[in-house]
C-alpha positions, 0 to 999 in steps of 0.5 A: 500500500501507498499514498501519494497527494499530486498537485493537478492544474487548473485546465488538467486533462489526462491522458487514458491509462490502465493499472492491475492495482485499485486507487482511491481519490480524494479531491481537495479542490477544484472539479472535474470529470472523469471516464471509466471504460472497461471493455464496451462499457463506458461510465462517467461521473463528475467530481467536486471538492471533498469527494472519494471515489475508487477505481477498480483494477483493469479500468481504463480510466482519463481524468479531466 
């Protein structure tokens, strides 16, 4: 297990990427968007200041 904090950008936009490990996210501030795609399935979810989310392992998954 590891912890880590990046400082992303205003404008920040990510390419897509995939890891065999979950991650769990917490956002400090600012908002933003992100995509899951796993196979054909596609999910999208908006985020904001003080919200947790995880993505599970074998998920493509771009930040904005």
């Amino acid at each position: 297990m590891a912890s880590f904090i990046p400082r992303l950008s205003a404008g920040f936009d990510d390419e897509a990427w995939s890891q065999t490990d979950g991650a769990v996210f917490s956002v400090l501030e600012g908002s933003g968007t992100g995509t899951l795609r796993r196979n054909e399935a596609v999910w999208s979810f908006e985020f904001d200041p003080r919200d947790h989310f995880e993505i599970q392992s074998c998920h493509t998954a771009p930040l904005h």
